[in-house]
C-alpha positions in Angstrom: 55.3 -42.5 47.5 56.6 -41.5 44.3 57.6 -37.8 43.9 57.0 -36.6 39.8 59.0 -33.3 39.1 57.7 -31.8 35.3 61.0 -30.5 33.6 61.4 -28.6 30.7 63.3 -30.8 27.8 63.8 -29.7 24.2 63.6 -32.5 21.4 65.9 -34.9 23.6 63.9 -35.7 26.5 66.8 -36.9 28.8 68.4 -33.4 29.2 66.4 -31.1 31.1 68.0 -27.6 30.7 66.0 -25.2 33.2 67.8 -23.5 35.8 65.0 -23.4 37.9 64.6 -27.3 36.9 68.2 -27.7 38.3 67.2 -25.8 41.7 64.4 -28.0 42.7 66.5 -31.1 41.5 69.8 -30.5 43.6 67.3 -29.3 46.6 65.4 -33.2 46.3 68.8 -34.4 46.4 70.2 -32.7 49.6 66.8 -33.9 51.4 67.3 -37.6 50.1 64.2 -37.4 48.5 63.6 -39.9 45.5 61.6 -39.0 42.5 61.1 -39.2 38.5 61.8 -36.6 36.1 58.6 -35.9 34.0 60.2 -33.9 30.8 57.7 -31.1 29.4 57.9 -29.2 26.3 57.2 -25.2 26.4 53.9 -26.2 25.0 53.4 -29.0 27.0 53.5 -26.9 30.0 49.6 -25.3 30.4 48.3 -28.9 30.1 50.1 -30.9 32.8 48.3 -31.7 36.0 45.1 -29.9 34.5 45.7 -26.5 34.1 47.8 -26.5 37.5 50.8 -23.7 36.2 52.4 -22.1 33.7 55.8 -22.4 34.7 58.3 -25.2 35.6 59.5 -26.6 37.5 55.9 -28.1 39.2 56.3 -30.9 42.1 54.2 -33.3 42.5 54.9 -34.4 46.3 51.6 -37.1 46.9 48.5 -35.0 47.2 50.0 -31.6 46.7 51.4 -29.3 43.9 54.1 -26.9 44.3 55.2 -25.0 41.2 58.1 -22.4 41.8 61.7 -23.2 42.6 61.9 -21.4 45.7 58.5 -22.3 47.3 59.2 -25.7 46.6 62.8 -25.3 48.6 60.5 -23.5 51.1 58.2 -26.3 51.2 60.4 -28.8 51.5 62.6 -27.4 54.4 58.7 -27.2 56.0 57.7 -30.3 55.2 61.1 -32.7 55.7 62.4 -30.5 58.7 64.3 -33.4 59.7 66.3 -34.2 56.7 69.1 -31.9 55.7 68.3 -28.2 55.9 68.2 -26.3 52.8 68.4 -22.9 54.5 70.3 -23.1 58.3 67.5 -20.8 59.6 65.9 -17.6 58.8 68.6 -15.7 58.1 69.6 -18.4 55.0 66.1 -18.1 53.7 66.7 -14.4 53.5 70.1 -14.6 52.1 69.1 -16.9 49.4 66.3 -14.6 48.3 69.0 -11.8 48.0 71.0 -14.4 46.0 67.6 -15.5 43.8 67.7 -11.3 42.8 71.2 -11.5 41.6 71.1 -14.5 40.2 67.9 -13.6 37.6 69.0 -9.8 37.2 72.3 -10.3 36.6 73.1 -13.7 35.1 69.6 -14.9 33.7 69.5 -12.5 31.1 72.8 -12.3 29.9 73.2 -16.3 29.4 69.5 -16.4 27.6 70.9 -14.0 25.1 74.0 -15.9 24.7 72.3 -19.3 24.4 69.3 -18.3 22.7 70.0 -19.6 19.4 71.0 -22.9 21.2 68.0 -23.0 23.1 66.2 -22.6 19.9 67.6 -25.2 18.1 67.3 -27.8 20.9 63.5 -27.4 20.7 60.4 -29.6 18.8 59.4 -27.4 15.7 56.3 -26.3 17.9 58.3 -25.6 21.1 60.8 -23.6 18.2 57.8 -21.2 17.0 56.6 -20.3 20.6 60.0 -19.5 21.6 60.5 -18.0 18.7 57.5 -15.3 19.2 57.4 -15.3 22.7 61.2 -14.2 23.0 61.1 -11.6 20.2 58.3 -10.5 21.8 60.0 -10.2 24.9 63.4 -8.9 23.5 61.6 -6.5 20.4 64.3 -7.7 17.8 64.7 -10.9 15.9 66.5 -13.7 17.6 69.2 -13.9 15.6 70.0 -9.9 16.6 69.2 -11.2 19.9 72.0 -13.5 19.8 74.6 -10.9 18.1 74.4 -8.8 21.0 75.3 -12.2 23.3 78.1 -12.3 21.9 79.1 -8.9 23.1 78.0 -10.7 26.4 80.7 -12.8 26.8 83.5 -10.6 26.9 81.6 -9.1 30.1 80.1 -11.9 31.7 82.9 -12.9 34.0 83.7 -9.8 35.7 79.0 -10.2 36.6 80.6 -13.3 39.1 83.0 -11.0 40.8 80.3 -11.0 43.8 80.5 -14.6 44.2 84.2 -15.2 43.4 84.7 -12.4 46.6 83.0 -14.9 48.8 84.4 -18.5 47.9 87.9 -17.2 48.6 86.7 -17.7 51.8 84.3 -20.6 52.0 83.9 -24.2 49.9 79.8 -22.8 49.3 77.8 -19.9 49.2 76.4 -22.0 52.3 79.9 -21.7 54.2 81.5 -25.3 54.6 78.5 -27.2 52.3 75.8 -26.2 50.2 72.7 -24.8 50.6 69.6 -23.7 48.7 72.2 -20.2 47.6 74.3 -22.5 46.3 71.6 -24.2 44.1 70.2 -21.0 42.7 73.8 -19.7 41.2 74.6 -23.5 40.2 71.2 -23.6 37.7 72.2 -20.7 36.0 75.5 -22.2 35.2 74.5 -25.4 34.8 71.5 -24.3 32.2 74.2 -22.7 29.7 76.5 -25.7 30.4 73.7 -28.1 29.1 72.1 -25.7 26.2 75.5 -24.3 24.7 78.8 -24.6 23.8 80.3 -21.0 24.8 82.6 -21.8 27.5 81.4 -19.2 30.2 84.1 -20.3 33.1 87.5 -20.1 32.9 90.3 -22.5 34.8 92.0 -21.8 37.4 88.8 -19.4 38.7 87.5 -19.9 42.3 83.8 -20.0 40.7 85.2 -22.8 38.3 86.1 -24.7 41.3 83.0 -24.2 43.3 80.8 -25.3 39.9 82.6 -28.7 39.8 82.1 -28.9 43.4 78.7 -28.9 42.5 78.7 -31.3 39.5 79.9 -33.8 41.9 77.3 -32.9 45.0 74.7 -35.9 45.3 76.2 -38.1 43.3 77.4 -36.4 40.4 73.7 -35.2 39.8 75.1 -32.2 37.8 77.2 -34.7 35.7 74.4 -37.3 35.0 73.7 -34.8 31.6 76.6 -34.4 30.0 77.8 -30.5 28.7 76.9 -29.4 25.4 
């Protein structure tokens, strides 16, 4: 059975950039779960599958559709319980939804207004005038002012990982001695400005630095296999 997971691409088709992409991708990987990459433009997205969602990433597992990076973790911890466990119980599930609400309040918006000229850039001329009006929309200033406040970002955006750099002192993962789902969620944020821009976000020598190549090399080096920007 071949497993099709949509991912959203800009103009270069082999370097899908989501973080929520990356979840669902990493989360395959720790079940040993094969499938194909199906790269989608922003405009792209309301057509796949007829209609089925307006977000990636969207799973295509046989018969069903799961769109959502966190229902398809939860779907496929239900669905392959016997393969490696994405959660270790209930209390992980909950743990990694606490994790999810850091992850998108605290990091999400900070690297989409530091990469958002990069994002921009990287995207077909259609995909470049929906992003265009849907972020300035969003944001109510032009992108470019968008992306001067970003860089006031970065001079603040380590000290948002002091959370997470607390915790690896004492463990290899957010999922103690290996990784679990947590682990994905913080890892596609990371790995979506690592892919989309050239502002160096982690510094050497940092625990978090050393947990993020920890998870380039998970699986195979599936974080490596698109290079940075």
């Amino acid at each position: 059975m071949t497993r099709k997971l949509y991912a959203l691409c800009g103009t270069d088709r082999t370097r899908p950039f989501s973080p929520h992409v990356w979840k669902t991708k990493l989360s395959l990987a720790h079940k040993g779960l094969d499938f194909e990459v199906a790269p989608v433009g922003f405009t792209e997205i309301p057509r796949i599958e007829q209609g089925a969602t307006k977000i990636v990433p969207l799973l295509r597992d046989g018969d069903r559709l799961v769109s959502d990076s966190f229902d398809i973790a939860l779907y496929l911890e239900a669905t392959y319980p016997e393969r490696p466990t994405l959660f270790g119980g209930e209390g992980g599930k909950a743990a990694a939804r606490f994790v999810e609400g850091w992850s998108q309040m605290m990091l999400h918006p900070v690297i989409g207004r530091i990469a958002i000229m990069d994002i921009h850039d990287r995207l077909d001329p259609v995909d470049q005038a929906y992003f265009r009006q849907s972020r300035e929309q969003r944001f109510g200033k032009p992108l470019q002012a968008v992306a001067e406040a970003g860089q006031a970002d970065l001079e603040s955006f380590s000290a948002k990982l002091e959370p997470l750099r607390h915790l690896l002192k004492f463990q290899p993962f957010l999922g103690g001695d290996g990784p679990l789902f947590s682990d994905y969620i913080v890892f596609g944020a990371l790995q979506w400005a690592r892919i989309v821009s050239r502002q160096r976000l982690l510094a050497d020598g940092d625990v978090v630095t050393d947990w993020f190549e920890r998870c380039l090399d998970l699986h195979d080096g599936l974080g490596r296999s698109v290079t940075a920007a």
